[in-house]
C-alpha positions as CSV (number, residue, x, y, z in Angstrom):
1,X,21.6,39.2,19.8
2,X,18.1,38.5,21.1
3,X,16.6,39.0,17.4
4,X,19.2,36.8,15.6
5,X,18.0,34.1,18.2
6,X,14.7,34.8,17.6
7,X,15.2,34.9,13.8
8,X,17.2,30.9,14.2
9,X,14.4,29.7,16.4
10,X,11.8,30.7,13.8
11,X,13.8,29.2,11.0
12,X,14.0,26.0,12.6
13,X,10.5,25.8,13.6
14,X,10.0,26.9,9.9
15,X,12.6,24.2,8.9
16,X,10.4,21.2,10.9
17,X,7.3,21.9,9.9
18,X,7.8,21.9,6.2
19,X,10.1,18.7,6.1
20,X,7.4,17.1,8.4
21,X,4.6,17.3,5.8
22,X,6.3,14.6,3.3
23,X,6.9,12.0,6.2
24,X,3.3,12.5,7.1
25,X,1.9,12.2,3.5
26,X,3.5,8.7,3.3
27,X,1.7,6.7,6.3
28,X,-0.2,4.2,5.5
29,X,-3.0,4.9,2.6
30,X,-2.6,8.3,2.3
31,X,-1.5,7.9,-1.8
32,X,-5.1,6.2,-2.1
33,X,-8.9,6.9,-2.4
34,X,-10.2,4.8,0.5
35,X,-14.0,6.4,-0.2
36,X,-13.3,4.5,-4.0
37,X,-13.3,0.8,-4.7
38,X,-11.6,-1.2,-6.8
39,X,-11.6,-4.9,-7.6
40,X,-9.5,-7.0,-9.9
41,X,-8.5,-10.5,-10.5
42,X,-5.2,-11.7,-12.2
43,X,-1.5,-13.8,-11.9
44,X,0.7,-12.9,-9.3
45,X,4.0,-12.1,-10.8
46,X,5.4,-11.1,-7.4
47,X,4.9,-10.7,-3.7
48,X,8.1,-8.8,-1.5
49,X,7.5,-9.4,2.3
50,X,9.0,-6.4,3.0
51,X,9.3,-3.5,5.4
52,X,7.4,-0.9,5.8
53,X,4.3,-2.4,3.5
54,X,4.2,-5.9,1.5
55,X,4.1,-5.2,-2.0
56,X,2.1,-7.3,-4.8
57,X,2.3,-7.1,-8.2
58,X,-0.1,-9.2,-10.3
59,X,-0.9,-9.1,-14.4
60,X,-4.5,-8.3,-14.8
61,X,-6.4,-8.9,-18.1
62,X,-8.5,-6.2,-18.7
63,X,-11.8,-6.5,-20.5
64,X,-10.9,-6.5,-23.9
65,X,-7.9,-9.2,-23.2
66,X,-5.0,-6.7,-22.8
67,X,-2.6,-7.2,-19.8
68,X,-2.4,-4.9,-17.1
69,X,0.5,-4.7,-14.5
70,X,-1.4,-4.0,-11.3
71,X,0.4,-3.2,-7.7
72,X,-0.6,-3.5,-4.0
73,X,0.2,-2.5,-0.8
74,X,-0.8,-4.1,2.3
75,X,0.2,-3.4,5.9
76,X,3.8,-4.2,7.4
77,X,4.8,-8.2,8.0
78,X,5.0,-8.3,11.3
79,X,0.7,-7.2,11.4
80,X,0.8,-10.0,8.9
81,X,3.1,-12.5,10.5
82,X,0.5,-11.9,13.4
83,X,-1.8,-13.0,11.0
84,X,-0.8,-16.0,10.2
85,X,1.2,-15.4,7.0
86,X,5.0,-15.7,5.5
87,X,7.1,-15.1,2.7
88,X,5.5,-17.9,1.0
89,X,1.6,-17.0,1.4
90,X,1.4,-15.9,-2.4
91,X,3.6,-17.1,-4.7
92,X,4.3,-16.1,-8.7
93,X,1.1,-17.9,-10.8
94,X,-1.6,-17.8,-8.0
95,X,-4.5,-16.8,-8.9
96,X,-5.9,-13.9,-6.3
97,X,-8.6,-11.5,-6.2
98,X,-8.0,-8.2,-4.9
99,X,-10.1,-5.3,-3.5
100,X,-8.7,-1.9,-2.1
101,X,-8.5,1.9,-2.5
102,X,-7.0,2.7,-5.9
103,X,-4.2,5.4,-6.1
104,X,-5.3,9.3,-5.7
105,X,-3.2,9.2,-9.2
106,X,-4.8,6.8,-11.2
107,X,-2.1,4.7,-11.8
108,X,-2.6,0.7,-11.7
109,X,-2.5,0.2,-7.7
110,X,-4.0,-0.4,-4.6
111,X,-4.0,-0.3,-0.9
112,X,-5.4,-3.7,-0.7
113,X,-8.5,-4.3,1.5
114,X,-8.7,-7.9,1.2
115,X,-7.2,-10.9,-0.8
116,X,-9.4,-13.7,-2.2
117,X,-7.1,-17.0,-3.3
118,X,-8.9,-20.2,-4.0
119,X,-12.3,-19.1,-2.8
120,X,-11.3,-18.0,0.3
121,X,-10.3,-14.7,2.3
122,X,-7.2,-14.4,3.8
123,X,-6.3,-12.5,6.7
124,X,-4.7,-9.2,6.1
125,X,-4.6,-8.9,10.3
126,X,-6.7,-6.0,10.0
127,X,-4.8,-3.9,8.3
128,X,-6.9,-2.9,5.7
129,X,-7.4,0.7,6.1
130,X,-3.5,1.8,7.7
């Protein structure tokens, strides 16, 4: 009796530790090279002010004139509420700048660092790097 609990405790211990790793891997930036930089400049084709990270997608011309689809994520709305934005701080056809750690997989996106629109920063409420 004493091994089969044994045996069940171990199991679940087992159990939690491996179906903790993928919850863990998904925090923040942990899909993106934050030691890398990446900057580019296009067309917002749409911004989702959603839970848990605001999304962006933008087309990007790259340099020989071919469109890219480019994605970023920022921090949650409320740290950007807090900052002073809404659902209506970019908008499909701005024109933004964008700077972040580009994805471990290569793959067109970002965890954005900071947004430039019409010469100036905007506040990402200091969530930059989480």
């Amino acid at each position: 009796m004493r091994n089969n609990k044994l045996a069940l405790c171990l199991v679940a211990v087992f159990g939690v530790l491996i179906l903790s790793g993928p919850a863990f891997a998904h925090h923040g930036s942990a899909a993106y090279d934050m030691s890398k930089t990446v900057t580019v400049t296009g067309t917002v084709n749409d911004f989702q002010f959603i839970n848990p990270h605001v999304l962006l997608s933008m087309d990007v011309k790259d340099p020989s004139g071919k469109v890219e689809k480019w994605e970023g994520e920022l921090t949650s709305p409320n740290r950007l509420t807090r900052a002073g934005w809404t659902k209506s701080t970019l908008k499909p056809g701005d024109q933004i700048t964008i700077v972040g750690g580009p994805a471990k997989s290569g793959s067109t996106t970002m965890w954005i660092r900071k947004i430039t629109k019409d010469g100036e920063d905007l506040d990402i409420g200091g969530g930059g790097d989480n």
